[in-house]
C-alpha positions in Angstrom: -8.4 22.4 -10.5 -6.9 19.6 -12.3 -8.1 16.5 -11.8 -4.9 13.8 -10.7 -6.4 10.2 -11.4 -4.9 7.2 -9.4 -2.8 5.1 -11.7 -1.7 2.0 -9.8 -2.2 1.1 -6.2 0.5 -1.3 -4.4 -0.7 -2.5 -1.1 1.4 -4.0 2.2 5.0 -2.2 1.6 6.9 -2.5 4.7 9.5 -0.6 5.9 11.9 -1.9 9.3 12.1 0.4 11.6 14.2 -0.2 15.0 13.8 -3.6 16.8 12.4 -5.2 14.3 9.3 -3.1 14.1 8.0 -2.7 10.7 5.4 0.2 9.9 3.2 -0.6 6.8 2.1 1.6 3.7 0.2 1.3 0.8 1.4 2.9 -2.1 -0.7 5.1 -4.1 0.7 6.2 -7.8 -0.8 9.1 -9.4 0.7 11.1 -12.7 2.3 13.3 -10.2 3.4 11.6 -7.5 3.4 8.5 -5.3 2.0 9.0 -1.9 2.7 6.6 0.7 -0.5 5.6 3.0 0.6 4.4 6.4 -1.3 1.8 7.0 -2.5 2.1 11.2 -4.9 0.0 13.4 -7.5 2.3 13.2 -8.1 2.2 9.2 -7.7 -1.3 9.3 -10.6 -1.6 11.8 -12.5 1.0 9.7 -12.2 -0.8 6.4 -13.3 -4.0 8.5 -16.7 -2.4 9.4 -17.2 -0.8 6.5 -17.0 -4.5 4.0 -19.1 -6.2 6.8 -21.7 -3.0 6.5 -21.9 -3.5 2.5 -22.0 -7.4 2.8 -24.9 -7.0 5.2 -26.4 -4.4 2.9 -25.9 -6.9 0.3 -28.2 -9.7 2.2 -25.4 -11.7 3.0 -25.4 -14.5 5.9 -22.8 -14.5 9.0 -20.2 -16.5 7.0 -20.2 -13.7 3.7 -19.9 -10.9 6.4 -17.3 -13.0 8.0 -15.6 -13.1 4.3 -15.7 -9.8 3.9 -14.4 -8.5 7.3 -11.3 -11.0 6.4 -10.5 -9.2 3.2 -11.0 -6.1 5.0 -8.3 -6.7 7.4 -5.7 -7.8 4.7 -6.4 -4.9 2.4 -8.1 -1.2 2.5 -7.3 -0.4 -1.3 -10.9 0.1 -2.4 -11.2 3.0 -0.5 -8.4 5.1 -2.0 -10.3 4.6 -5.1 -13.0 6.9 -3.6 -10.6 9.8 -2.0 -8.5 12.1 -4.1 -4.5 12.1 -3.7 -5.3 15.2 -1.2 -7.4 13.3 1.1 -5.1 10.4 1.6 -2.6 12.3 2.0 -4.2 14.2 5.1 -6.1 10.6 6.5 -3.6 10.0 9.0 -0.4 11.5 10.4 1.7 8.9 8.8 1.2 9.5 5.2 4.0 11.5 2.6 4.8 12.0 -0.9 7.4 12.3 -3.4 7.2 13.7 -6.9 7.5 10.9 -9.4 9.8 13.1 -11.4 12.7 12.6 -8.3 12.6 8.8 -8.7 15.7 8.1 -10.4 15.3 4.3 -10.4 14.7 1.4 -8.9 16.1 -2.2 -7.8 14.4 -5.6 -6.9 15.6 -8.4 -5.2 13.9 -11.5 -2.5 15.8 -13.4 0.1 14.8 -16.8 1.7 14.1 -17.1 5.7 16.2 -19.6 6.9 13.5 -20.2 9.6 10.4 -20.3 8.4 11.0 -20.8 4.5 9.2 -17.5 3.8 10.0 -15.7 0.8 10.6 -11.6 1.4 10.6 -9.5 -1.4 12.7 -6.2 -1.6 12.2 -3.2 -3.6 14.6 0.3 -3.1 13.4 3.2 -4.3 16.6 6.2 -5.6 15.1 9.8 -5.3 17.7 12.6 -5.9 17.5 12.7 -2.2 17.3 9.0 -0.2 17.0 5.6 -0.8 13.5 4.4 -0.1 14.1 0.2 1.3 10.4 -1.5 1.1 9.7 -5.3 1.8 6.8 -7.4 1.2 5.6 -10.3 0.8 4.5 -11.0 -2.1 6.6 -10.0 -5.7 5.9 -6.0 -5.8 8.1 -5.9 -9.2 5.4 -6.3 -12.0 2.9 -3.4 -10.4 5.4 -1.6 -9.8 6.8 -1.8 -13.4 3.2 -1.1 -14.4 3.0 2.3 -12.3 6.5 4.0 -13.5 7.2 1.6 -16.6 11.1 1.1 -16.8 12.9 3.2 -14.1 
């Protein structure tokens, strides 16, 4: 079986869903294909325990677990690094794929809040099929540039 290493990963993509719900992914490129991890409660929770378990391991005092629970809860990338493209796919309900070959291109764009000041970021994906609408917040535009190159 062909191995299908993990080129790029782009954490916290949003996408708005009805009243302003937003369900949030992490996107995982391979060769292949880019496969979309939904990002639910229960993996955050689980990558919390399992940073605090490794900075206890480590020898670490209350405020080093503490550290590491925090980044835990703003990010579960490091595990991806340890599954194959087959077993995120199937870690939760929520997660799909498309062939990179269907990605036809791609536009960036950010808008100011007129509230709060906060900067989103914007990134649509064209497949020969739909129009994938992402937003973050942070500027997605140079990893993704570094995952598919000039789409």
């Amino acid at each position: 079986m062909p191995q299908e290493p993990i080129r790029i990963i782009i954490p916290n993509l949003g996408i708005t869903k009805s009243l302003g719900r937003i369900d949030t992914y992490n996107l995982i490129v391979t060769d292949r294909r880019s496969i979309f991890a939904k990002l639910t409660n229960e993996i955050m929770q689980e990558a919390i325990k399992r940073r605090r378990a490794k900075a206890e391991a480590e020898g670490k005092g209350f405020f080093g677990k503490w550290k590491a629970q925090m980044q835990g809860f703003n990010m579960y990338t490091d595990a991806y690094t340890e599954m194959t493209p087959d077993q995120i796919l199937a870690e939760t309900q929520g997660n799909w794929s498309i062939d990179n070959s269907s990605i036809r291109g791609m536009k960036f764009s950010a808008d100011i809040d007129d509230e709060g000041g906060q900067t989103y970021y914007y990134t649509e994906i064209t497949t020969m099929t739909e129009k994938l609408k992402f937003k973050s917040d942070y500027n997605p535009k140079d990893l993704f540039s570094r995952a598919y190159g000039s789409k």
